[in-house]
C-alpha positions as CSV (number, residue, x, y, z in Angstrom):
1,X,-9.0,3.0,-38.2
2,X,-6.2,5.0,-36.8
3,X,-2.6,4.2,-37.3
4,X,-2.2,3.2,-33.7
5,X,-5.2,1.0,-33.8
6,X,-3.7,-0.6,-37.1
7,X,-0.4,-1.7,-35.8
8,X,-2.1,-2.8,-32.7
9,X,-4.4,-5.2,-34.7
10,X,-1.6,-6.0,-37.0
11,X,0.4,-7.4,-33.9
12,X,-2.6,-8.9,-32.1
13,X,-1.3,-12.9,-30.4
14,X,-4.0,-14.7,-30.0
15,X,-4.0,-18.1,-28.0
16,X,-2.8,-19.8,-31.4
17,X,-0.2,-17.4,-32.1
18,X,1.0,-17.7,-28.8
19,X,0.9,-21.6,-28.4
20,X,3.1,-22.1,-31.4
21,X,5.4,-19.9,-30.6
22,X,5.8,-20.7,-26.8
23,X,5.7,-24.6,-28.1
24,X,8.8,-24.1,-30.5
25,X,11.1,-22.4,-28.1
26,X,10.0,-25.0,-25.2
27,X,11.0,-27.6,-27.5
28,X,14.4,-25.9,-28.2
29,X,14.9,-25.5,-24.4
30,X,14.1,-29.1,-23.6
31,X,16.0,-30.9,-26.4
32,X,18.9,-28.3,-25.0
33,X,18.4,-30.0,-21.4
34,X,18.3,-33.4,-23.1
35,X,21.6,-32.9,-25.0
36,X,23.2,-31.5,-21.6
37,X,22.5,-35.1,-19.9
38,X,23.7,-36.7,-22.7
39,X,27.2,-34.7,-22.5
40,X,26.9,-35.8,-18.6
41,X,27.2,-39.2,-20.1
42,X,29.5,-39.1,-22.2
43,X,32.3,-36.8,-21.4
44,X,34.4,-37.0,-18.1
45,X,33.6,-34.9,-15.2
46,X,37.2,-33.1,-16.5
47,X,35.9,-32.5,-19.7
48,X,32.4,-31.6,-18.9
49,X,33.5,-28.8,-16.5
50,X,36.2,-27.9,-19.3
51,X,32.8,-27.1,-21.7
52,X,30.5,-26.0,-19.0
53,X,33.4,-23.0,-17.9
54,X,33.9,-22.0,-21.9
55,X,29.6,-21.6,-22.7
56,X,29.2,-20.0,-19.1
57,X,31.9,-17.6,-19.7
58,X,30.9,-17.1,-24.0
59,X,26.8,-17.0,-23.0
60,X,27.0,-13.4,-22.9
61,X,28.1,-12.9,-26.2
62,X,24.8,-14.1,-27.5
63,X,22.9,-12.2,-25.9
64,X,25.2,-9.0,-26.8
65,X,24.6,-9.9,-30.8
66,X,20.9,-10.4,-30.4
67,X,19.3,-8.7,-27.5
68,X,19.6,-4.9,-28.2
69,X,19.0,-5.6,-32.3
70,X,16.3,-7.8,-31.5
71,X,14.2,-5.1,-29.4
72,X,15.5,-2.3,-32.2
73,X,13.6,-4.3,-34.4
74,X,10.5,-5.0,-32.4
75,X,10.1,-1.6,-31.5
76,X,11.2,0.4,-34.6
77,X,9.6,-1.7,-37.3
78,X,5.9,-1.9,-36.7
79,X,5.5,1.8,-36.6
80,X,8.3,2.2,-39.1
81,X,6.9,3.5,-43.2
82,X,9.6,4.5,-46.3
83,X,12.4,3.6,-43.9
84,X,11.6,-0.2,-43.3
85,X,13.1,-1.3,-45.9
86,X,16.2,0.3,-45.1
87,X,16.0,-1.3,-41.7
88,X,15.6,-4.2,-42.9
89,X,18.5,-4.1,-45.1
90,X,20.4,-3.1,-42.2
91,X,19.5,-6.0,-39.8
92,X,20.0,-8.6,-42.0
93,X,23.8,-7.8,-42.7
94,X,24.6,-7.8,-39.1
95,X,22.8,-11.6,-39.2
96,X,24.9,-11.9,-42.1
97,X,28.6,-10.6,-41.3
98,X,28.8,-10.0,-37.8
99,X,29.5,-14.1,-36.8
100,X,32.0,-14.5,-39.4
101,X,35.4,-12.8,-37.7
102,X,34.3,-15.0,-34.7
103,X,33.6,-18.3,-37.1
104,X,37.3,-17.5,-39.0
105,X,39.1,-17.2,-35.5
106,X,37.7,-20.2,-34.5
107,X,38.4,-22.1,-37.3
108,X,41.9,-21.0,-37.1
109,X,42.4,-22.2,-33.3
110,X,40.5,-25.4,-34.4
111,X,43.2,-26.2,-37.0
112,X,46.1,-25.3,-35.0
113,X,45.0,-26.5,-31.3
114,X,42.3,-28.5,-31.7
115,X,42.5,-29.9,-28.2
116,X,43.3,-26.9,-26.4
117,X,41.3,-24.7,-24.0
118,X,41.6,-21.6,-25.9
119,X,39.9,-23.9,-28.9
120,X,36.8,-24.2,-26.7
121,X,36.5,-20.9,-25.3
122,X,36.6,-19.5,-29.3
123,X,34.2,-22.2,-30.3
124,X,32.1,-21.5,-27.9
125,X,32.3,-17.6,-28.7
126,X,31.5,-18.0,-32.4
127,X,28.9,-20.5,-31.9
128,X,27.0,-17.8,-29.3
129,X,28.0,-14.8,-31.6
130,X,26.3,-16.8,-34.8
131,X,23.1,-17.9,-32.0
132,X,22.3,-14.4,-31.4
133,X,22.3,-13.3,-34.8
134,X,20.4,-16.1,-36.2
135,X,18.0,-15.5,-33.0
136,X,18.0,-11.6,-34.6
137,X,17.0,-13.0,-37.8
138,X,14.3,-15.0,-36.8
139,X,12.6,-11.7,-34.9
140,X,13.0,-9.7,-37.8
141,X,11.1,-12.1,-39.8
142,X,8.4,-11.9,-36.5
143,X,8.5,-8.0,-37.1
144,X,7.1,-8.7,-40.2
145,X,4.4,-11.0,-39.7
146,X,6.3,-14.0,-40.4
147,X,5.8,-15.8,-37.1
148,X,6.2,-19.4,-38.2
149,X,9.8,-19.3,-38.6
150,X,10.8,-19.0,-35.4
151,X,8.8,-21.9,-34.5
152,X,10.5,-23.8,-37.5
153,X,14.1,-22.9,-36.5
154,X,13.6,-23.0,-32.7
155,X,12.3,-26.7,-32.8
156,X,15.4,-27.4,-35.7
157,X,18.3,-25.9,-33.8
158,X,16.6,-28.6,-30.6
159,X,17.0,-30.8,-32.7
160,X,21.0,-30.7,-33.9
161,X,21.7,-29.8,-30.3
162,X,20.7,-33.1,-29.5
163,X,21.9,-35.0,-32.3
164,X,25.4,-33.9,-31.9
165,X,25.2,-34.8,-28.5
166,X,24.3,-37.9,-29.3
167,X,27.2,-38.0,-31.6
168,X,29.7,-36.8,-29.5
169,X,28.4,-40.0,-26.9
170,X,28.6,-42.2,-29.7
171,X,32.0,-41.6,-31.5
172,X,33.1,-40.0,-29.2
173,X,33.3,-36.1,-29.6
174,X,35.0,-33.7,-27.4
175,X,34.3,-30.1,-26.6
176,X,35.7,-28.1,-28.9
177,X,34.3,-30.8,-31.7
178,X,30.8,-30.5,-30.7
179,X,30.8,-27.1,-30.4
180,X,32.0,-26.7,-34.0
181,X,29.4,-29.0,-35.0
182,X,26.7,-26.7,-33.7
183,X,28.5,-23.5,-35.0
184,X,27.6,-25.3,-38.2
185,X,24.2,-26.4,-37.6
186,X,23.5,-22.1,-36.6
187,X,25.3,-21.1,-39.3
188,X,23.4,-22.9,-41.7
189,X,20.1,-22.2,-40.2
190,X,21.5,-18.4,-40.1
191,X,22.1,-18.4,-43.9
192,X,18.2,-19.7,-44.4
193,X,17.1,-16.5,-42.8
194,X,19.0,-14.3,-44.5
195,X,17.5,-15.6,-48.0
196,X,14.4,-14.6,-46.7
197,X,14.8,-11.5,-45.8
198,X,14.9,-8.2,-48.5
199,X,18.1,-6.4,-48.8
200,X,16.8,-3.5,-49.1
201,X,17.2,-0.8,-51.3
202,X,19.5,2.0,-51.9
203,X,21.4,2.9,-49.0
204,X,20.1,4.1,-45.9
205,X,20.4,7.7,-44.3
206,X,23.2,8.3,-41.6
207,X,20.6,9.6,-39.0
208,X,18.2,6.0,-39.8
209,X,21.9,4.1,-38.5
210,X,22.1,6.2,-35.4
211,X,18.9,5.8,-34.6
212,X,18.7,1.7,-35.1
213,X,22.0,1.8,-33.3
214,X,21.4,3.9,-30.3
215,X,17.9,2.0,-29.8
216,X,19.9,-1.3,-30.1
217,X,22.7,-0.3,-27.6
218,X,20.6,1.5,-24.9
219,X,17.7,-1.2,-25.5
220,X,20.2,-4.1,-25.4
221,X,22.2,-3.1,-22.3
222,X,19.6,-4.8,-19.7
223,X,20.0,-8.3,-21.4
224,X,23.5,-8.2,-21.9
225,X,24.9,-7.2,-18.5
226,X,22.0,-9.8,-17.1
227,X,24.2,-12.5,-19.3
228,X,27.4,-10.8,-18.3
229,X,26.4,-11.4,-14.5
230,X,26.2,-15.1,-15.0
231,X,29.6,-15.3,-16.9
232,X,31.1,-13.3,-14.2
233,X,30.1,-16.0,-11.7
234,X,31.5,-18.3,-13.7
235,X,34.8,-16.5,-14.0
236,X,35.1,-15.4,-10.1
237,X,34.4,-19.2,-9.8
238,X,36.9,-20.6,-11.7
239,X,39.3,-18.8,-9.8
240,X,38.4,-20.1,-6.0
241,X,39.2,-24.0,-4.5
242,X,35.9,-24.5,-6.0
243,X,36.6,-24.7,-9.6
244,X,35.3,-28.0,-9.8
245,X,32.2,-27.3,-9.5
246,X,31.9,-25.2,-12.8
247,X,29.4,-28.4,-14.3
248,X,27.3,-28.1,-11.1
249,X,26.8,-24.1,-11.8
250,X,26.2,-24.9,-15.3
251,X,23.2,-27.7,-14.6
252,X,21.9,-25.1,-12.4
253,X,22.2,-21.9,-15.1
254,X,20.2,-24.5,-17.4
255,X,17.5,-24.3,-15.4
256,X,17.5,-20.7,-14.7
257,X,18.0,-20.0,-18.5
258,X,14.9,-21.8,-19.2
259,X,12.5,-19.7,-17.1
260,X,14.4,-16.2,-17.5
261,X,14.0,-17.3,-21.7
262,X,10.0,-17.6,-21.1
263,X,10.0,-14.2,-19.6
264,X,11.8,-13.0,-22.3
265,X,10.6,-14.5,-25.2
266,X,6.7,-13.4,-23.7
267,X,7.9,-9.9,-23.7
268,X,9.7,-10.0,-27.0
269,X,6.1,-11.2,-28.2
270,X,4.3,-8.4,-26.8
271,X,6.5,-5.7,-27.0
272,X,5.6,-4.0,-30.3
273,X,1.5,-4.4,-28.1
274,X,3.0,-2.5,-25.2
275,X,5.2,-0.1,-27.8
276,X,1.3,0.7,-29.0
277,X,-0.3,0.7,-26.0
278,X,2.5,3.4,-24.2
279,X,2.7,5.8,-27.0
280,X,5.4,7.4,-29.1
281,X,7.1,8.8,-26.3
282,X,5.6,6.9,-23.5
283,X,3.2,9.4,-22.1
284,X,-0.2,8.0,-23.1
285,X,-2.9,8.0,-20.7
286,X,-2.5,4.7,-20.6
287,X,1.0,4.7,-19.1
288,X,0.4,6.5,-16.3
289,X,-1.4,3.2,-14.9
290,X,1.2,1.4,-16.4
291,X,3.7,3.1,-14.4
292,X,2.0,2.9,-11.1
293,X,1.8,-0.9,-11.6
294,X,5.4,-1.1,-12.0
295,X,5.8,0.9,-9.1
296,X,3.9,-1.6,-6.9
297,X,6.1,-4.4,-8.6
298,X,9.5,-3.2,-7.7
299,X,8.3,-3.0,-4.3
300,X,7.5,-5.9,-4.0
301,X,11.0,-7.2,-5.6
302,X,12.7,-5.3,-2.9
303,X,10.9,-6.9,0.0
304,X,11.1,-10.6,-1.9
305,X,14.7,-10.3,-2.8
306,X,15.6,-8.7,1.0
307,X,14.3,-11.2,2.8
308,X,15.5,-13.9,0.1
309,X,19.2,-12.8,0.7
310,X,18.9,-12.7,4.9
311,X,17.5,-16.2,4.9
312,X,19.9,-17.8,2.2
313,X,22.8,-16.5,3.7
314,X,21.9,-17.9,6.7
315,X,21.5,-21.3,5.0
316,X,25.1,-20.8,3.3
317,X,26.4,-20.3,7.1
318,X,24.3,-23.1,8.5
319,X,26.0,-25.6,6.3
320,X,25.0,-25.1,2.6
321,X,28.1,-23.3,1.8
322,X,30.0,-25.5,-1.0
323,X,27.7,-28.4,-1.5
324,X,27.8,-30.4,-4.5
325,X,23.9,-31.4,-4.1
326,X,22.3,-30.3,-6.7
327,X,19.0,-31.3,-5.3
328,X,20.2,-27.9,-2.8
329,X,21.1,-25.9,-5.3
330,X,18.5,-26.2,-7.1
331,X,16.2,-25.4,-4.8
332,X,18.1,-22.3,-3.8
333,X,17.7,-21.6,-7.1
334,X,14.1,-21.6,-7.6
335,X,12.8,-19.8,-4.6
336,X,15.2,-16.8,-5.9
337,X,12.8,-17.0,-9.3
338,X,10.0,-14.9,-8.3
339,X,11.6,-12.2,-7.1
340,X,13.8,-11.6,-10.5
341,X,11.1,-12.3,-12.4
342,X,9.0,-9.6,-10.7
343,X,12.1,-6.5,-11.4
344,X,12.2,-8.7,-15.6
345,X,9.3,-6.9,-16.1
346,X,9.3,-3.8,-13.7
347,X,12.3,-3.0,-16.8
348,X,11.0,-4.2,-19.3
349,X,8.3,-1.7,-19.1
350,X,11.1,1.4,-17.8
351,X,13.1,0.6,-21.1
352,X,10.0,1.0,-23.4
353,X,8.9,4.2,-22.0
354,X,11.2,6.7,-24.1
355,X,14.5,7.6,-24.3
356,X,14.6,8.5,-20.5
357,X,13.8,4.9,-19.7
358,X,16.1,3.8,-21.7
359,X,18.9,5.6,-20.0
360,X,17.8,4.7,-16.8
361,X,17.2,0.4,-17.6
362,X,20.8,0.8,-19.0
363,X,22.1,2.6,-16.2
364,X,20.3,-0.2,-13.5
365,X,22.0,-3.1,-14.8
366,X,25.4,-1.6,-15.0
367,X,24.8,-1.2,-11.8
368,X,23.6,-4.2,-10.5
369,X,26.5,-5.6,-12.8
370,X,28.9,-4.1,-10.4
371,X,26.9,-5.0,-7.2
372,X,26.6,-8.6,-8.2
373,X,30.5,-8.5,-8.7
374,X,31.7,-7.1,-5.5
375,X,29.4,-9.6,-3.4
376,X,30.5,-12.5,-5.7
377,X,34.2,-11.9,-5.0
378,X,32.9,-12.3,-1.2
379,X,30.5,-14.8,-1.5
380,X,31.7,-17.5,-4.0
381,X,35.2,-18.1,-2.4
382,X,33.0,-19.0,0.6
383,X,30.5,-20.8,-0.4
384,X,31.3,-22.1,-4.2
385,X,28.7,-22.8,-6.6
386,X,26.4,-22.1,-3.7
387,X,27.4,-18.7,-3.2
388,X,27.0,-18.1,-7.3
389,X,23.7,-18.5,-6.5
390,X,23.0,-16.3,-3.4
391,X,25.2,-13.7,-5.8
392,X,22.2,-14.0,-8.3
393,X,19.8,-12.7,-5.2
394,X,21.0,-9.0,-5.6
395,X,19.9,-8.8,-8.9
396,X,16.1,-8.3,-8.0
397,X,16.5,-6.3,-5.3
398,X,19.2,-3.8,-6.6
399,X,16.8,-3.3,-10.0
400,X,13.6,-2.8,-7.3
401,X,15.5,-0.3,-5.5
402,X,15.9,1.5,-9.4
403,X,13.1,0.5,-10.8
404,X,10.8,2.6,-7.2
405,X,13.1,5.7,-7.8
406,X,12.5,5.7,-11.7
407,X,9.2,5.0,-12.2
């Protein structure tokens, strides 16, 4: 059996394999919805608003720690030999180290402020910092072959989410106090992982860093911008007459997180398949046909997300503009799905294609970064959460228009 065949067989998901996994993380993302309509309950409109703006403008930050590491790992330790141990080693001190200058500075702003907004927007950093990393953790355990614990901490992190949201309608708790209850829930779960993982041995070449860290950075830059777009709504929201509808965005980026975290976590499950399947450097014979598939994809995101943004602008002008119905909303909303989930994985495929592709996936969502900015400082005055939505419309077509030119 040759090596490729070997990893390939060594990564296989069957329907079991798959099941478990998709079930844990669908059970996180529903307990997650549950504990959000329990906040509804039991905090004031003021205060709900006052947590949704601080984890709508700290979500990136997760994504940042775990995204790019994540993918490193995925796609550098099934084919990697000598050096996975020293891999290894290195992934699990950044789980290890990189929450705690977020966890100590909120700590401090707990002690000294503990009511204060700046409380809640460092909370809600450190609690997203120490997420990614223990989200890290559990994919370096999947890298190798230890699948079962991310079902086990998925379904447990559900779980405290909703019980301190159940606490914080019982006592009652405010924002920055639940969110320091879950920092310590992820903390903890965090600390679990890193027991099981080997520290590796000795200490690892200068080039093996530059190599995990460049993969990380260039692999993580499509997630992180994506996450950056949706706290930059938040942001250019905060600052029009519509503030107040920061909770309404929120309910709505709920939803939206919970379809755009099934397209990732399906790709993060096949990736080190596809890594196989493409070849070292992307070239194989079978990624010609690859490519040409992706080709027809972004096309097809171009013409979906076009003709997406000309008919929900006219529903913005015909009336839609600033509504608080999140019946509306939401249904804006989901027609726009489709269309960004078609250019998810016209890039997820670009960015495992070699160092080229890398360059160009990072490249495409800085750009759209900036699109999605300039037509949110139009937009969302105007229409409010509404127009945070038609913002997220550019997204698709802007990484089509890349995604045709690249591939």
């Amino acid at each position: 059996m040759t090596g490729r065949s070997t990893a390939a067989a060594a990564h296989r998901i069957g329907p079991r394999r798959l099941l478990t996994l998709l079930t844990g993380r669908a059970a996180f993302r529903l307990l997650m919805y549950g504990s959000a309509g329990v906040l509804v309950a039991a905090w004031s409109r003021e205060d709900f608003n006052r947590y949704a703006a601080a984890v709508g403008a700290a979500g990136w930050l997760g994504m940042l720690a775990q995204s790019g590491p994540e993918k490193a790992a995925l796609t550098l330790l099934p084919r990697a030999g000598r050096t996975r141990g020293h891999l290894v080693g290195m992934l699990r001190a950044v789980v290890a180290y990189v929450p705690l200058p977020f966890t100590v500075a909120a700590a401090v702003a707990l002690l000294l402020a503990p009511g204060s907004q700046p409380a809640v927007y460092l909370t809600a950093a450190a609690y997203y910092v120490a997420l990614g990393c223990g989200m890290l953790g559990v994919a370096v355990h999947r890298a190798l072959g230890r699948y079962a614990r991310d079902t086990v901490n998925s379904a447990l992190l559900g779980l405290g989410m909703i019980g301190m949201a159940w606490l914080a309608f019982v006592v009652p708790l405010p924002p920055a106090g639940y969110l320091a209850g879950l920092l310590a829930l992820v903390i903890t779960l965090n600390l679990a992982l890193v027991r099981g993982l080997p520290r590796g041995s000795g200490a690892p070449r200068p080039m093996l860093r530059v190599i995990l860290a460049r993969t990380a950075a260039l692999m993580g830059a499509a997630d992180v911008m994506a996450s950056a777009m949706i706290g930059t709504l938040f942001v250019e929201l905060s600052l029009t007459p519509y503030a107040s509808q920061s909770g309404d965005l929120y309910l709505m980026t709920i939803g939206w997180g919970f379809v755009t975290s099934v397209v990732y976590t399906l790709q993060r499950i096949y990736q080190p398949r596809l890594v196989v399947h493409l070849g070292p450097d992307g070239r194989s014979d079978d990624a010609a046909r690859v490519r040409e598939l992706v080709r027809r994809v972004a096309r097809a995101s171009v013409w979906a997300s076009g003709l997406w943004l000309v008919l929900a602008g006219a529903a913005l002008a015909g009336g839609l503009a600033g509504t608080r119905s999140l019946v509306a909303l939401g249904v804006l909303l989901a027609s726009l799905l489709p269309a960004n989930a078609l250019a998810s994985v016209g890039m997820f495929v670009l960015e495992n294609t070699g160092e080229a592709g890398l360059r160009d996936s990072a490249k495409a969502v800085v750009l759209t970064w900036a699109a999605m900015t300039a037509l949110g400082a139009v937009v969302i005055p105007f229409a409010g959460a509404a127009g945070a939505v038609y913002t997220l419309g550019a997204q698709g077509f802007v990484l089509g228009l890349v995604l045709r030119r690249r591939m």
